[in-house]
C-alpha positions in Angstrom: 0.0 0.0 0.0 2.6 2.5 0.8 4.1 2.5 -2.8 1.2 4.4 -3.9 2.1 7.3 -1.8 5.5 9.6 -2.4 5.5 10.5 1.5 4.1 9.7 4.7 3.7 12.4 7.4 1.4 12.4 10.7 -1.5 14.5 11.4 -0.5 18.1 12.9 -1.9 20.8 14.0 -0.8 23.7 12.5 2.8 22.1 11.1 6.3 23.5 10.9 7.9 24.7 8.5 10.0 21.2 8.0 6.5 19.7 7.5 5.1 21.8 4.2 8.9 22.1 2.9 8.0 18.2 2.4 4.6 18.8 0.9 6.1 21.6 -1.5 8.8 19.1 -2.6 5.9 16.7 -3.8 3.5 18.5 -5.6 1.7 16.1 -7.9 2.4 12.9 -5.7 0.3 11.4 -3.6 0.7 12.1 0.5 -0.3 9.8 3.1 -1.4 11.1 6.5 -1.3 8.7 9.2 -5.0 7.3 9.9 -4.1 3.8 11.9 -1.7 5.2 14.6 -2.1 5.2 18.3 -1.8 9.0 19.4 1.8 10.1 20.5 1.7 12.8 23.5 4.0 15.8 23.3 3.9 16.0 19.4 3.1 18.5 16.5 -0.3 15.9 16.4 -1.6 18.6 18.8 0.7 21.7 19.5 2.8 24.0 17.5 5.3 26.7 17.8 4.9 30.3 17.3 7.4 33.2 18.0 5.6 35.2 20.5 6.8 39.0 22.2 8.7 37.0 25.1 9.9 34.3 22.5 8.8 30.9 21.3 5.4 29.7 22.5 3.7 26.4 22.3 0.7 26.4 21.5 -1.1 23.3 22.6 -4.9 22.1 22.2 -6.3 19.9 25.3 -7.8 16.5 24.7 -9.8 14.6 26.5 -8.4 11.5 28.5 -9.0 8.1 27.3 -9.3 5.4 30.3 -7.7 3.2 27.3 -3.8 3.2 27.3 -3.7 3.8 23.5 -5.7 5.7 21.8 -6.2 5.8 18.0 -5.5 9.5 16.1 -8.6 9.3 14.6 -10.7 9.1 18.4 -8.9 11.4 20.1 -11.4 13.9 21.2 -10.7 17.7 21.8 -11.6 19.0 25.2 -13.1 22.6 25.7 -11.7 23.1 29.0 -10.0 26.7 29.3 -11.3 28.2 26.3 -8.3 26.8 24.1 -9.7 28.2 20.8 -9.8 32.0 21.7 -6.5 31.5 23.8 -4.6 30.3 20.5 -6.5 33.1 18.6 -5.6 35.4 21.1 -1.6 34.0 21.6 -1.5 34.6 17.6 -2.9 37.9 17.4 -0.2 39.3 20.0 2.5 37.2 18.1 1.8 38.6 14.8 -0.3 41.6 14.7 2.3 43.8 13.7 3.4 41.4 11.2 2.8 42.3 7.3 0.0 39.4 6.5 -1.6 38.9 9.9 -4.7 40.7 8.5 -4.4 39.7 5.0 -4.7 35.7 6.6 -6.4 35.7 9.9 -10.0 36.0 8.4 -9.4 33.0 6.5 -7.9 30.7 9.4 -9.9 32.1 12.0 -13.5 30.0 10.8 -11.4 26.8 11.5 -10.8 28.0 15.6 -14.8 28.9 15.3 -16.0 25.6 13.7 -16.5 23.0 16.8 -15.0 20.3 15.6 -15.1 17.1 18.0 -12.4 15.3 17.1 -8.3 16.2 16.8 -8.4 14.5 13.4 -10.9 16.2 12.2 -9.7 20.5 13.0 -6.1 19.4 11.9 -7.2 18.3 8.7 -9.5 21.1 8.5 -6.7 23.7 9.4 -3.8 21.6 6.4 -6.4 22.4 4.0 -7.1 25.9 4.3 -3.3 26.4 4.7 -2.3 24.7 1.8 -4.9 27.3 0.0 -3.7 30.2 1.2 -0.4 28.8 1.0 -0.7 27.8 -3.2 0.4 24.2 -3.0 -0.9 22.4 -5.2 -0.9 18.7 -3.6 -2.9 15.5 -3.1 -3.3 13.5 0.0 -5.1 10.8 1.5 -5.9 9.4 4.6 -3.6 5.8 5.0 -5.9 2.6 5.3 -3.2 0.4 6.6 -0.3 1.0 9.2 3.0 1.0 7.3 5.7 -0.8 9.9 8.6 1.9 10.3 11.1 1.1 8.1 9.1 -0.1 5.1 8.7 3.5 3.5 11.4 5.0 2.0 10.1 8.4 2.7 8.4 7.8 6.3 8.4 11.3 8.2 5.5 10.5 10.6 7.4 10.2 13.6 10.5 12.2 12.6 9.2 15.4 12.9 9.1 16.2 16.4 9.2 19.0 19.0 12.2 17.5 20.9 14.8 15.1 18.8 14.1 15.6 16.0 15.3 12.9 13.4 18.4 14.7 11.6 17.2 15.6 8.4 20.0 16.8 5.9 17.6 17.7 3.4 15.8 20.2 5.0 18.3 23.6 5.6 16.1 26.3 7.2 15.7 29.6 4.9 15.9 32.5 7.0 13.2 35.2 6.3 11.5 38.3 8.0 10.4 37.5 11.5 8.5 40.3 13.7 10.7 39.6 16.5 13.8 38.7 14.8 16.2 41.7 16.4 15.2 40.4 19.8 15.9 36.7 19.2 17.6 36.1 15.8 16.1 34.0 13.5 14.3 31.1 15.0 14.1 28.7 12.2 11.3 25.7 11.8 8.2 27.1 14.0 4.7 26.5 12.7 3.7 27.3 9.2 1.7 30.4 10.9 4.7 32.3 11.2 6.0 32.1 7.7 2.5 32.7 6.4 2.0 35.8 8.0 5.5 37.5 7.9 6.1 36.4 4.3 2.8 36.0 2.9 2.9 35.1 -0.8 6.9 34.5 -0.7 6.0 31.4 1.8 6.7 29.5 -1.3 10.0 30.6 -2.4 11.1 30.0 1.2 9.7 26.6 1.2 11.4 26.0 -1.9 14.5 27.1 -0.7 14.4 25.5 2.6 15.7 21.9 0.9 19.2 21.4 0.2 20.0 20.6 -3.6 20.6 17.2 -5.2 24.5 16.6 -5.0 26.5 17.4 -8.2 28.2 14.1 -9.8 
């Protein structure tokens, strides 16, 4: 089954920058997102990093406990304890207010934070599509039906892209671009898509296209 996609990647809520580099790189393939996995805590499957006033700030959507010790990624269910969605609303309009596309973008992401979704699966699928619009990538992806074993796919990202440890990736070499924030803290490469969108707006994709290292010369 796996042959039939070009690259397999997790469910995220709003991704790095690592993360669409990867889904620029394969316009007109085929993506698989993760459907059959057990839910992995302290992941991009429910948080994401934005560059905030007082520097970077996760941003992390509650779920609901399961009594069962695994959970699938497609049951886990979003809690509404602490008013999450106007907290991340309100976390990214003080991050990025000032920036040059906050209010050319927020009106279109903002209907994802109102929509009540249920289900984790469910708002970070939502959210990839609307970004990949406003983004311009042009790219197919399904939902898996099987659970590729690790190691079988020789483009399996779905559980190196992570907060903490990353797996090395020498393909992916952060562009730096305009951030807000950037005389206070240098450039802090590889936070969630959020901040290239709204510093860069339609240059996202020259960035992205950048942000992979070249084939080797022979």
């Amino acid at each position: 089954m796996y042959q039939s996609f070009s690259l397999l990647l997790s469910t995220a809520y709003a991704p790095p920058v690592s993360y669409f580099t990867k889904l620029y790189h394969n316009e007109g393939a085929l993506i698989g997102i993760e459907a059959h996995e057990n839910y992995l805590k302290q992941t991009y499957r429910n948080r994401c990093h934005i560059l905030a006033p007082n520097g970077v700030q996760a941003l992390t959507i509650p779920i609901e406990q399961s009594s069962e010790l695994k959970t699938s990624i497609r049951d886990v269910k979003l809690s509404e304890h602490g008013s999450w969605r106007h907290l991340h609303l309100q976390a990214i309009a003080t991050a990025y207010g000032a920036s040059p596309f906050y209010e050319y973008y927020i009106d279109d992401l903002r209907p994802v934070y109102e929509r009540k979704h249920h289900f984790l699966w469910d708002l970070n699928c939502d959210f990839l599509e609307r970004l990949l619009v406003l983004l311009g990538i042009d790219i197919q992806w399904e939902r898996t039906e099987t659970f590729t074993k690790i190691g079988e796919h020789p483009n399996d990202w779905r559980y190196g892209l992570r907060p903490k440890h990353p797996t090395p990736d020498p393909t992916f070499i952060p562009k730096p671009y305009y951030q807000v924030y950037r005389d206070r803290f240098g450039f802090v490469p590889d936070l969630s898509v959020l901040d290239l969108l709204f510093n860069m707006g339609p240059e996202s994709l020259l960035i992205l296209r950048d942000s992979k290292a070249p084939y080797p010369t022979l």
